[in-house]
Structure formats: C-alpha cells, structure tokens
C-alpha positions, 0 to 999 in steps of 0.5 A: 705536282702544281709545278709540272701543271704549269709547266704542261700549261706553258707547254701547251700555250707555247705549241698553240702559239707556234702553230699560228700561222697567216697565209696569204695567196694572189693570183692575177690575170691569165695562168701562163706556161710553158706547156701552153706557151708550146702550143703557139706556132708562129705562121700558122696559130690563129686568133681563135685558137690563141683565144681558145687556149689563153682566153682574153688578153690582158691588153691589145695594141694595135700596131699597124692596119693589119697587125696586133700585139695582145699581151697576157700577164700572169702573177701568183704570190702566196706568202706565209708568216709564222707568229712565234718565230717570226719567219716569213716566206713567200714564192712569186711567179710572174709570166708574161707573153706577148703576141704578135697576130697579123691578118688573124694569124700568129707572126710572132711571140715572146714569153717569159716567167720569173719565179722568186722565193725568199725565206727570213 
C-alpha cells in the first residue's frame, strides 16, 4: 500500500512537471499580408489609402523633390519551451513592404515574408 502511494505521488509530481511550459510572444511593427499587400495597385493607389489600410510607416526616405520611399516592417515570434522535456519551438514571421509614392500617388512596391519554424 505505502508503495502504490508513492508511486501516485511520483506520478503526480512527474505530470505536474511535464505540464510546465514557458510561452513567449513578439510582435512588432505594422501587421503585413498578402491580402492586404493585393490592395496596392501601382499608378493609381494614393498616400491616403496606403495610410488608410497599413497605417504610419515604419520609415520614410525621401528620395527625390517628387518621390518617397515608406517601408513597413512586420515581425511576430512566438516560442514555447517545455521544462521536463526539454523541447523548444519557435515560429518567426517577418514581412516587409516598401513603397515607392510619387506626387502622392503609388509608382512602385516590393513585398516580401519569411516565415520560419524550428523544433529541438
């Protein structure tokens, strides 16, 4: 009898272990997609509506008298460690978009997202 109470008590002390776990969560900057990313079109979006659907950009460099590049970066990083086993994981995404406004309209733009995911 006192055997199988410690062995319940083991068993308990093992599962409360295991159950530990430490979640982390980043997020940074404008949230980027492609989904919104399709709303640009090129010779017809206006500052307004970029400023409507990304908000303010991260950075603006300007280029020239009548030009303005804007650069919106997105990063979100969640990670989750487990205490007992040991194992880590974490997902990354990153996006970034810049955007080229010339004489408050949309000449050009570039996006692009990276996403990694690594488990050990």
């Amino acid at each position: 009898m006192k055997n199988i109470k410690n062995f319940l008590i083991l068993i308990c002390f093992i599962t409360t272990l295991s159950a530990c776990t430490q979640k982390n969560f980043i997020e940074k900057g404008t949230p980027l997609s492609n989904e919104k990313v399709s709303k640009i079109v090129e010779g017809s979006s206006t500052e307004s509506q970029i400023l409507s659907i990304f908000g303010e950009p991260t950075n603006k460099t300007v280029i020239n008298s009548n030009e303005t590049q804007w650069t919106y970066q997105y990063t979100k990083k969640s990670s989750t460690s487990y205490m007992l086993i040991g194992e880590t994981q974490y997902n990354i995404f990153e996006g970034k978009l810049d955007i080229i406004i010339s004489k408050g309209v949309v000449t050009w733009f570039n996006y692009d997202e990276n996403q990694k995911q690594k488990k050990w």
